[in-house]
N, C-alpha and C positions, 0 to 999 in steps of 0.2 A: 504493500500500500504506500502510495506517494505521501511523502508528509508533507501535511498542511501549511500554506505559505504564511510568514513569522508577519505577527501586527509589528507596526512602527518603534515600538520601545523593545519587542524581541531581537530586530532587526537591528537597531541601535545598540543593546550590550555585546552582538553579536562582534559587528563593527569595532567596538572599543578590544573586544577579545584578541580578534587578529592584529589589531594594532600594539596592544599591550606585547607579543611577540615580535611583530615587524619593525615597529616603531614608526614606519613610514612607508604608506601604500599608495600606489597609485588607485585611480578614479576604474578605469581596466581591471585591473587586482582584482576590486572588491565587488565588482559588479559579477564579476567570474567565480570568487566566494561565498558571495551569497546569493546568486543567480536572479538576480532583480536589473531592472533597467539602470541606463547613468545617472539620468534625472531623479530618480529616485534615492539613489547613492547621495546625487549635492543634496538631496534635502535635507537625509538623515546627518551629512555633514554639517551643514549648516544648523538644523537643529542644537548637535552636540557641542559646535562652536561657540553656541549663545549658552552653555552651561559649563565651560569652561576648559570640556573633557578633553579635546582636541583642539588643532590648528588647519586649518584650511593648507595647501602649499598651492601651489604652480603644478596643475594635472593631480591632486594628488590629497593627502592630509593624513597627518604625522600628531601623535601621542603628546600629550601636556604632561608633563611630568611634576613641574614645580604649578602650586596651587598657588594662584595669588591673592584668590578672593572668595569668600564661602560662597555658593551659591545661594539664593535667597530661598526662602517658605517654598512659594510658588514654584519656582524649579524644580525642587524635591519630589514636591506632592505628587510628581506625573509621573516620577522617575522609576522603572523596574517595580512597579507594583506586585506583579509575582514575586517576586525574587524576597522582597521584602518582609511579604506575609508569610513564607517558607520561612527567614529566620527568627521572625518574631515571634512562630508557631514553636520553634525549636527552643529559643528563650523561655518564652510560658512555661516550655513545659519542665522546666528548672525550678520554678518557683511552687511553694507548698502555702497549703495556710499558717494562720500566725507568723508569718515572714517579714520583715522590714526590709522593701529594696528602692532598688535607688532608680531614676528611671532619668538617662542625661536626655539633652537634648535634640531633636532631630527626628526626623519621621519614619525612618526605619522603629528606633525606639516607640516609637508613637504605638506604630502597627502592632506590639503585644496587647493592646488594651483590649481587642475583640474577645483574646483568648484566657481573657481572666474572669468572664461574667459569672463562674461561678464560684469565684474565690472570695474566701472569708478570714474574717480576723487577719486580712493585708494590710500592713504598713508600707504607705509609697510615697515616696518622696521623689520631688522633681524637682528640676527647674527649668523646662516647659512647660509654658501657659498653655500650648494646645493639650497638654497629656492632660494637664491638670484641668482643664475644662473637659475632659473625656470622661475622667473620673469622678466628677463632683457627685454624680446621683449614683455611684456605686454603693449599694447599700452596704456590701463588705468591707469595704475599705475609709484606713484613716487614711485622711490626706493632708502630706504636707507640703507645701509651695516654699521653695527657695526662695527669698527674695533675694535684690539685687539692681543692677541696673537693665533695664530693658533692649535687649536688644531687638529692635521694630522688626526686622529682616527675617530672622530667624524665630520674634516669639519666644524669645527666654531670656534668663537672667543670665548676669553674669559679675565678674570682679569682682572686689575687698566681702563686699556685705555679702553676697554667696559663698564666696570659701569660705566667711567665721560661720555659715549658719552647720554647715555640712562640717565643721571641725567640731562640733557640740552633739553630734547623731552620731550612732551605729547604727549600721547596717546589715544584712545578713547576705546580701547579692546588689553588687553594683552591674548595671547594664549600662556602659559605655560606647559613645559614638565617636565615628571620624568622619569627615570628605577626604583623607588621606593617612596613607598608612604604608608599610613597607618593613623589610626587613632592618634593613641599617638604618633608619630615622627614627623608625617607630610608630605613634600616633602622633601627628603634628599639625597645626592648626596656624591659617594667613592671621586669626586673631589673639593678639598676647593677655586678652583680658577672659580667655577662656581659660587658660594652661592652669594657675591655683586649683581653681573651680573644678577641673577632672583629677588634681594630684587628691583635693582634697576628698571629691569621693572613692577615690582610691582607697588613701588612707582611713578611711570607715568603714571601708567592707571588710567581711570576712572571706568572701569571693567574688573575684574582678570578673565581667566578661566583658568583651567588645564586639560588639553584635555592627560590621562590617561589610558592604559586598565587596568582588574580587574587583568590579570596575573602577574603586578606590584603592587597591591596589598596586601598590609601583610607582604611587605617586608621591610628594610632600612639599609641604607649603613652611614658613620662615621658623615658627616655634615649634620645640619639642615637648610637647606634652607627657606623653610616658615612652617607655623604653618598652620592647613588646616582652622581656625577661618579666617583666613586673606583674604580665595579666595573666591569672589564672588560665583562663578559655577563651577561645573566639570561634566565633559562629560567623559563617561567611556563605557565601552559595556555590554551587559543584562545578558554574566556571572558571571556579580557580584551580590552574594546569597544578598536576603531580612534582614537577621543578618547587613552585615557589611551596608548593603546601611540605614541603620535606624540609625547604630551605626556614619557615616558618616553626615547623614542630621543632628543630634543628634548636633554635634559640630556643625555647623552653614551655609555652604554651601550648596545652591541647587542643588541637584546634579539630571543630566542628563542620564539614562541608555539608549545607544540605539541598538535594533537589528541589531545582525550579520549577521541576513538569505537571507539580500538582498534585 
């Protein structure tokens, strides 16, 4: 049986995948890799352009390596929605009742809230306003909201007043996010008023995870946030190639891959 031709955001991780190997493909390449028209090809280029992941070239477009800017709310929201709900599905199902965890920012994280409706006596602690406005009417759970300063973009806090809140808590599971990550960087972020704020839920859990996809990484942007020696687990999705998932467990984290297919 033929398989079914990949929607726009299939086709799009697929594209960052082969690039993540190549580094730089031509327009020809890809259209011959994923057997779709040219036109079709610049869109999805172009699409990925406007979220940071790539570079357009001359015939062609080549991998972004260095992050220079988080991508906003909006961008996220559309991004790899399987993918997502695969790790968030995998996340949940970490967490037990009577649990305090920590839930960072960003929509991948966001995505475990479906899978906790029937969770009781949760302690959750964020510092996203979208997570925390997901949770308000969970009858299970105590909610607690980081303050901090706002970040409009992203919808969460962050800096001085968010790291002292999260140095006052324990934890029993921190779920940690990135837009960039890699072996030799780490977790690392274009914003320096985030890095406290993830050492210091670090430093409250009792176990770290970094709930990740592969299309983040290979990359990293100016701050170093954690070293990836430091997190317990990470939860990634199954297009991340056997190289980097060896060169990953290699440093010290167990790391999680799960299927996209549904």
């Amino acid at each position: 049986m033929a398989r079914p031709p990949l929607i726009p955001e299939q086709r799009r991780q697929e594209i960052l995948r082969h690039l993540q190997h190549a580094h730089v493909l031509s327009y020809r390449q890809l259209t011959e890799l994923l057997r779709v028209s040219h036109m079709t090809i610049r869109r999805d280029i172009i699409a990925l352009e406007k979220q940071g992941s790539v570079e357009a070239t001359p015939g062609g477009a080549k991998i972004v390596t260095r992050l220079l800017r988080e991508p906003d709310r909006t961008e996220k929201a559309v991004t790899d929605q399987a993918g997502k709900a695969a790790m968030a599905r995998a996340a949940a199902a970490m967490i037990a009742d009577s649990m305090t965890v920590y839930l960072d920012a960003g929509t991948t994280i966001q995505a475990i809230r479906p899978f906790l409706d029937e969770a009781r006596d949760l302690t959750v602690v964020s510092n996203d306003l979208a997570t925390v406005t997901d949770f308000i009417d969970h009858p299970g759970v105590d909610l607690i909201c980081v303050g901090g300063r706002v970040e409009t973009a992203n919808r969460s806090t962050s800096g001085r007043l968010a790291t002292l809140a999260l140095r006052e808590l324990s934890v029993d599971i921190a779920f940690l996010s990135s837009s960039s990550w890699d072996v030799r960087h780490g977790v690392t972020t274009p914003v320096e008023a985030k890095i406290d704020v993830k050492r210091a839920a670090l430093a409250a859990a009792t176990t770290s995870v970094l709930v990740a996809g592969s299309a983040k990484f290979g990359r990293f942007a100016r701050y170093r946030a954690l070293r990836l020696d430091e997190i317990n687990k990470i939860i990634t999705d199954d297009r991340l190639d056997d190289e980097a998932a060896a060169k990953i467990t290699a440093a010290g984290p167990q790391l999680i891959r799960v299927s996209t297919d549904g």
